[in-house]
N, C-alpha and C positions, 0 to 999 in steps of 0.2 A: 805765222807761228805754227810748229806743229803739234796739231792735235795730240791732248792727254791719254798717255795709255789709262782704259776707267779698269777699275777691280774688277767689275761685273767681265769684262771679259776675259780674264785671265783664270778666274773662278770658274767660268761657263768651260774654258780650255781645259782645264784640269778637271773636270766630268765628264768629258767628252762631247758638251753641250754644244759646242760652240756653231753650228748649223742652225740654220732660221730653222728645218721640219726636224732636228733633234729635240733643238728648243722647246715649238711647239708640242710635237708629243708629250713632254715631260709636260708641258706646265697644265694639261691640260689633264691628264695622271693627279695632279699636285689640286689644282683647280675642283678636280670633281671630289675629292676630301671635304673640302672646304665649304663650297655653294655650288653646286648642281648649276648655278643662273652663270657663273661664272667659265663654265667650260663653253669653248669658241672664241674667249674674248683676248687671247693672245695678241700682241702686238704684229702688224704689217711687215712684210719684208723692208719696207725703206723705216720704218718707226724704229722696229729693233735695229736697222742699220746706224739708226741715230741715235740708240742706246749705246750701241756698243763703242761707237767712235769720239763719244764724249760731246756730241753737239746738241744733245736735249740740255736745256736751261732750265733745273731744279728737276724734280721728281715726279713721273709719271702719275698717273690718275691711280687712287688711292687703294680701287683692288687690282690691280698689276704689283703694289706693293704687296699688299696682302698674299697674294700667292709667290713671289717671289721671294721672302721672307720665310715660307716655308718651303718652298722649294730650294733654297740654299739654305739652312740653320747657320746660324752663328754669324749671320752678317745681318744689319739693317739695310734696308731700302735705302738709307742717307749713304751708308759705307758703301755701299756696291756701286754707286754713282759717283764715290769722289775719285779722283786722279791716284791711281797705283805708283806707290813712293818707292824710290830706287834700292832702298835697303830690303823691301820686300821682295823683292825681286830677284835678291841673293835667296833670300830663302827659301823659295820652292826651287835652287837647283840654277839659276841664270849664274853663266860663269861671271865671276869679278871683272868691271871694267880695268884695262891698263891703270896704274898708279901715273901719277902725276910723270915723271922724268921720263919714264915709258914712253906714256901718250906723246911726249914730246919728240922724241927721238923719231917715233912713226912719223908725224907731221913734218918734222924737217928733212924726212929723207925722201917723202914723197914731193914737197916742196921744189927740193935739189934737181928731182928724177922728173918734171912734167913736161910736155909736151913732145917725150919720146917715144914713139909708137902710139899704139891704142891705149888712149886713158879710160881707166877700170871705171865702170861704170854700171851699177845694177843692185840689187838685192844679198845681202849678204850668202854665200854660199851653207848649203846646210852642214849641219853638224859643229859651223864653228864658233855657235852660239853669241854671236855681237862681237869679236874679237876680231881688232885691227891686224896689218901686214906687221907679225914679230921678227920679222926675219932683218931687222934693222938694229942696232945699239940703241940700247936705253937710255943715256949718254945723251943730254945736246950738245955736249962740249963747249969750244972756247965761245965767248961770243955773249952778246942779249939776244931776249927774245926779239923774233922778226914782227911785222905789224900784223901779217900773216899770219903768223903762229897763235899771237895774242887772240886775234880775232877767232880764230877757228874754236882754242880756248874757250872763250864765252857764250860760243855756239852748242859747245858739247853742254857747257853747264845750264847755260837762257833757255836752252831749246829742247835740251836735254834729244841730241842726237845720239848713236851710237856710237863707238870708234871705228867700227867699219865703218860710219857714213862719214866721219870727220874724218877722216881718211881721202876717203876720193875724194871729199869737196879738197880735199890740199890738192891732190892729182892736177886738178883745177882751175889753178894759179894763174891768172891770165887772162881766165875767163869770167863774163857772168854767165851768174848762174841765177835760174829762177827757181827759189826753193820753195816756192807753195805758186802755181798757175792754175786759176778757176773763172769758168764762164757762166754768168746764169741768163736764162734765154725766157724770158715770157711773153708767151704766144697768146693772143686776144680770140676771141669767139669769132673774130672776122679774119683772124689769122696774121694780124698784125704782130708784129714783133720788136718785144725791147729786150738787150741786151747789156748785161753789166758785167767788165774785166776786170779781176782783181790779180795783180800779181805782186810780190815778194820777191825783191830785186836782190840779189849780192852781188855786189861790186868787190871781184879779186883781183881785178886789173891792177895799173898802178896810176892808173887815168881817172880823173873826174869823170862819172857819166850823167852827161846833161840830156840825152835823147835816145829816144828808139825807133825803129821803124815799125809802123805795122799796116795791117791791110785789111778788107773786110769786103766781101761778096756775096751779093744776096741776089738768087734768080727772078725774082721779082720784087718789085720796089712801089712807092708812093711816091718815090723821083730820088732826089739825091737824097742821102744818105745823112742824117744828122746826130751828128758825131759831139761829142764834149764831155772834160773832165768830169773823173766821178769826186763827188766831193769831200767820201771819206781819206780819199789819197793822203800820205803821209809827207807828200811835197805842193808846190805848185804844181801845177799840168796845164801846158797848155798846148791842144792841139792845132799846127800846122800841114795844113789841105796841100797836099805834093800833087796829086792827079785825081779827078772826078769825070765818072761818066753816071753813068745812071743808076748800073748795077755794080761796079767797084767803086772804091775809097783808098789810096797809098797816103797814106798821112805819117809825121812824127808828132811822137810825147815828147814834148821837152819839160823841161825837169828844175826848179827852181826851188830854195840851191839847188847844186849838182850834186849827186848819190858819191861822197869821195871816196877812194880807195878803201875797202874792206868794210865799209858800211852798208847796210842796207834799208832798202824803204817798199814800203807798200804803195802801190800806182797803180791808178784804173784810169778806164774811161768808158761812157756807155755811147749806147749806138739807137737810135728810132728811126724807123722808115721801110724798113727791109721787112718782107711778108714771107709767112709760108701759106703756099696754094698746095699745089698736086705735088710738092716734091717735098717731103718731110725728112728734111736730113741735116748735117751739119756738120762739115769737114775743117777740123784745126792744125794747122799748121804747127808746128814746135819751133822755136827761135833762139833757144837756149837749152841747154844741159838745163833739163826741169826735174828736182826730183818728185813732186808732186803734182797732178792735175788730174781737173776733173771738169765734167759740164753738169751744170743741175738745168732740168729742162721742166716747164709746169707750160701745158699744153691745154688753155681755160678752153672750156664745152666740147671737148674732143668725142664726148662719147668713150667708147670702152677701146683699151689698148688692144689690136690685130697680134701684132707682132713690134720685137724692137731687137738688133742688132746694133753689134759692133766692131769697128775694125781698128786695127795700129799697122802704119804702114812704117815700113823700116827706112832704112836711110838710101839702101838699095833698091828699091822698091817693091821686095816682098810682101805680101801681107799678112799678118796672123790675127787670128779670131780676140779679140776682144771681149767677149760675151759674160765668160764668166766673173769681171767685174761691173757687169750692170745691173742694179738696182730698181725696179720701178715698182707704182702704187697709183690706185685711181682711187681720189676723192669725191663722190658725187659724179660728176660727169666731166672732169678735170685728170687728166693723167699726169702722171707727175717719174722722171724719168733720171737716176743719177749714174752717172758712170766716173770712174776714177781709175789713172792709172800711175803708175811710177816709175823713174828714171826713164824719162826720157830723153834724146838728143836731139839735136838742131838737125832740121830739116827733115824730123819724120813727121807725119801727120796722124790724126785721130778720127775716124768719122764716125758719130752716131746716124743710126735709121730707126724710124718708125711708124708704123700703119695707125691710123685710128678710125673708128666708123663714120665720124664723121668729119668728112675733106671740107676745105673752103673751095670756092669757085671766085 
């Protein structure tokens, strides 16, 4: 599912707040009004990352509301955390989404037009404020809706996508696509490591998909690799061992039922065995048009974060920096590391790096 746009950030946008050190400056301004004890006590860079992105569950600790209450007037601490509703969002100025017959006309022309040349693929361009490809008839003309068109439909409304995004997922037609990919990685004090894969299948093909391939490599291990269904999965899973050596795993997810044409389902699987020593990093592969991914990394007794980097490697094999979407935070002697990026394509990769003071042996 994708994540709710919350008030609190579109509030924070329209002040200019919207920076973790704008943030904290103001609230610490706002803060020393109130209680003197109060200033310093600002939220985390990953905390406030988890305010802003709608994945706090209820309401911060009780003076974060207090000064944020007075740091914004005219909202509560309850309203600035609920999910920002679509009619609001006409009104500070977001152009109108396409009407119904519109929207549709988009979709079936991208529909008609895929798999010629490069399919569009990435972040809407600026200035065209969420608005789909209009340079098509409004018009579906003769004809029902396609299972396609229907599906995408419910996407715009369930998921509450834009119509640039419902757009290229039509581009799309043929393919899966994984529209939410996340890995969470938990590193032991002896540098052991579990690993849990959560992805968000859409099936646009016209094929039942019962299987996937995937892989997993770890430069040192406890021996083979133990692999099995994650249990929240939205299907059966069962994984099939294709090749084993010590430090790789080629396995498939098979899929019970099968994800049918233009449905989708949530499918994981986790991973124990695989250690990090001296080489603290983690390279993802991409296997689908993703429009979402991310690694959440919590790194127990690491001691204090050196350094952490990132990279996206492209389909050609260029690299670009990755950095300025990572996130990290040390709790206690625990580092804690998120990085997230969007629209991706099959077959480019992802690698996180990171130093801590203290290495396993």
């Amino acid at each position: 599912m994708a994540a709710a746009l919350m008030r609190l950030k579109v509030v924070l946008r329209q002040r200019h707040l919207q920076t973790h050190r704008a943030f904290c400056r103001e609230y610490d301004k706002v803060a020393r009004r109130i209680d003197g004890d109060l200033v310093g006590t600002y939220p985390s860079r990953a905390q406030f990352h988890r305010w802003l992105s709608g994945e706090l569950k209820g309401l911060p600790y009780p003076d974060h509301c207090r000064v944020l209450e007075e740091m914004l007037p005219g909202y509560t601490a309850a309203e600035l955390f609920e999910p920002y509703a679509d009619e609001e969002q006409t009104a500070v100025g977001a152009e109108e989404p396409l009407d119904e017959r519109e929207f549709l006309g988009v979709i079936e022309n991208r529909i008609n037009r895929t798999n010629f040349g490069v399919v569009e693929w990435g972040p809407e361009p600026c200035g065209e404020g969420g608005r789909a490809d209009r340079s098509v008839s409004s018009a579906l003309g003769v004809g029902e809706e396609t299972q396609h068109e229907h599906r995408l439909r419910e996407l715009r409304k369930d998921q509450r996508f834009s119509d640039h995004e419902i757009s290229q997922f039509a581009s799309l037609v043929g393919n899966i696509i994984d529209v939410d990919a996340r890995v969470d990685i938990e590193i032991g004090g002896d540098g052991s490591a579990h690993l849990t894969y959560r992805y968000e299948i859409l099936n646009m093909t016209d094929r039942p998909l019962t299987r996937v391939s995937r892989e997993l490599w770890f430069e040192y291990t406890d021996g083979k690799l133990d692999i099995r269904p994650w249990r929240e999965s939205t299907r059966r899973v069962a994984i099939q061992r294709v090749h084993d050596t010590p430090n790789l795993s080629k396995f498939s997810c098979q899929f019970s039922p099968a994800i049918q044409p233009n449905e989708s389902a949530i499918v994981g699987y986790t991973c124990d065995g695989g250690k990090f020593l001296d080489a603290l990093y983690w390279r993802q592969t991409i296997y689908n048009h993703t429009r979402g991914f991310a690694i959440n990394l919590r790194h127990n007794d690491a001691g204090d974060l050196i350094s952490c980097s990132a990279i996206e490697e492209q389909q050609n094999g260029a690299e670009n920096s990755a950095t300025e979407d990572l996130v990290w935070d040390c709790e206690n002697s625990d580092v804690i590391i998120t990085l997230t990026r969007k629209y991706l394509r099959p077959s480019q990769s992802v690698t996180l790096r990171w130093k801590v003071t203290r290495e396993h042996s």
